[in-house]
N, C-alpha and C positions, 0 to 999 in steps of 0.2 A: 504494500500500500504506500504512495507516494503523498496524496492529499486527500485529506477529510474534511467534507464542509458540515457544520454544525449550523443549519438553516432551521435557527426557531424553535422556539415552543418547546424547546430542552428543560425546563424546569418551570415553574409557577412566576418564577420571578428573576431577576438576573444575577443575583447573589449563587441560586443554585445552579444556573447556567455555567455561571463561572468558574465555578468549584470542580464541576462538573470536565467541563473544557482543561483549564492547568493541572489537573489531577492527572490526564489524559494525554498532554502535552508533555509532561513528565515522566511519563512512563516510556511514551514515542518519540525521542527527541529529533529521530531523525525525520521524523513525517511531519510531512505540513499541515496547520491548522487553518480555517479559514472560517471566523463567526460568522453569523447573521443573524442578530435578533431579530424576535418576530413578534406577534403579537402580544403572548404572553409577557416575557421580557419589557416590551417596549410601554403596552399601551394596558393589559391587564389591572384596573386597581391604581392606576399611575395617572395625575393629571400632572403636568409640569407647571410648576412656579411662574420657570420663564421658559423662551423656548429654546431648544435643544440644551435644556437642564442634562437631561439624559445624557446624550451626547461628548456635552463638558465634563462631564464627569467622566466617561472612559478615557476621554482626551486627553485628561489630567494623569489619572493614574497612568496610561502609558508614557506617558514623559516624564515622569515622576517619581514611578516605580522600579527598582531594582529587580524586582520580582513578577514582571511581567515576560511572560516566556517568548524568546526569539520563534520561537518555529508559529507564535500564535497571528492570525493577521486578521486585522479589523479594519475598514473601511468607513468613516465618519461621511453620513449620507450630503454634508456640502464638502464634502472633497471634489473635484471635476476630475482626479485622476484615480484611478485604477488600482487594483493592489499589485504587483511586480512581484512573482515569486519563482524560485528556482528549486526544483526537485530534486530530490537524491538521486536522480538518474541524470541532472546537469541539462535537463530539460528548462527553458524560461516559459513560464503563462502568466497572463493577466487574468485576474479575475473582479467582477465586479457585481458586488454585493450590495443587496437593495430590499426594501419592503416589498415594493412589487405595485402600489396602490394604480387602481385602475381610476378612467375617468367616468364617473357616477352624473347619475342622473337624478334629484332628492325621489326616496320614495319611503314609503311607511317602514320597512325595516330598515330601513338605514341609519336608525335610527336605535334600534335595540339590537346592531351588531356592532360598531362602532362608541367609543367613549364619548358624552353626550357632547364636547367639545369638540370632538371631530366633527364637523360639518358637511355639506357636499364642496361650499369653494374650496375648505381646509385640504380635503381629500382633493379636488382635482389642482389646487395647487401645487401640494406634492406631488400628483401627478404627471403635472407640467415639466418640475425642476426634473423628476427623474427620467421619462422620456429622448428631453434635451441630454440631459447627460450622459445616458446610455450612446444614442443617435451618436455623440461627438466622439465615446470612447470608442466604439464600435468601430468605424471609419477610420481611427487615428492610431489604434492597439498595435503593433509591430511583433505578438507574440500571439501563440495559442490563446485565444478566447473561453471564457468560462462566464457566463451571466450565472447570479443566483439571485432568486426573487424568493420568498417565503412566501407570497402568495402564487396559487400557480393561477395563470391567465385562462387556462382552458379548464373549466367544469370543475372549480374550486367549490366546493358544500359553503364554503362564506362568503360566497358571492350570490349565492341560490337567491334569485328573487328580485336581484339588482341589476337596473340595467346599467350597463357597462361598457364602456370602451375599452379596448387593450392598447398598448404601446404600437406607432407606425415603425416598428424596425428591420434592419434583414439580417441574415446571417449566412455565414458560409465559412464550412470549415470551423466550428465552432461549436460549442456545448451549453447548451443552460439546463440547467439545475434549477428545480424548483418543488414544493411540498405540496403534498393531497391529505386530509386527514382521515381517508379510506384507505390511504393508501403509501405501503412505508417509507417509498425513496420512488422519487416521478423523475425521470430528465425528458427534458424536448431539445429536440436540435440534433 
């Protein structure tokens, strides 16, 4: 095994994410890690203060922390660049890691599946910035491609009922990763 992506919903909250992950990373020193919280982690039980409270907080502790593990790699969702990782086989890939938020249209459940602060602009906001950003890395990546989204765009159970737009992207010669909660490990691409 050269990379393991940890896409979401690993634990109730991100404390047990984490644990979970450098526990893991310690054991595999030589395999690559690659986070992505996802609902639980990010938005479960959590309203932020300010925004990308979240965020700041892991940003910190990686610059911060002596005890944040090299092989582990996180992507802070206003980064416009990619993550850069090199395999034990000397292999280079990009990967970029993302919620995945679709562009919503308001409808009655969109309201009892989302945090009541999510909204539909809040959502196709996010939307907006990650499409763009994908679109640009996409186009610009110079290595093996990996998208990971924590929501999957095709016939996700937490989308049931919402209508939606997905990302305009393409791909070629490339791999995305993304989670079903029917189902244990989904890739498209």
């Amino acid at each position: 095994v050269d990379l393991v992506i940890f896409n979401g919903n690993i634990g109730l909250n991100s404390k047990r994410t984490m644990l979970y992950a450098t526990e893991l990373t310690k054991k595999y020193p030589n395999v690559q890690f690659v986070l992505n919280f996802g609902w639980y982690e990010m938005y479960l039980g959590h309203v932020p203060k300010t925004p990308y409270e979240f965020e700041d907080n892991i940003s910190v502790r990686i610059q911060n922390s002596d005890d944040w593990p090299k092989n582990l790699h996180w992507k802070d969702p206003r980064s416009k660049e990619g993550l850069i990782i090199m395999l034990q086989t000397g292999q280079t890939i990009q990967v970029w890691p993302s919620f995945g938020f679709p562009k919503v249209r308001p409808t009655p459940k969109l309201y009892s599946e989302y945090p009541q602060w999510a909204t539909p602009e809040w959502i196709n906001e996010r939307f907006e910035i990650e499409e763009t950003n994908i679109r640009n890395w996409e186009v610009n990546a110079k290595h093996y491609k990996i998208l990971v989204t924590h929501l999957n765009p095709y016939k996700d159970p937490r989308l049931e009922g919402i209508v939606a737009t997905q990302w305009n992207i393409h791909w070629a010669k490339c791999l995305w990763v993304t989670t079903n909660q029917e189902k244990s490990i989904n890739f498209l691409g």
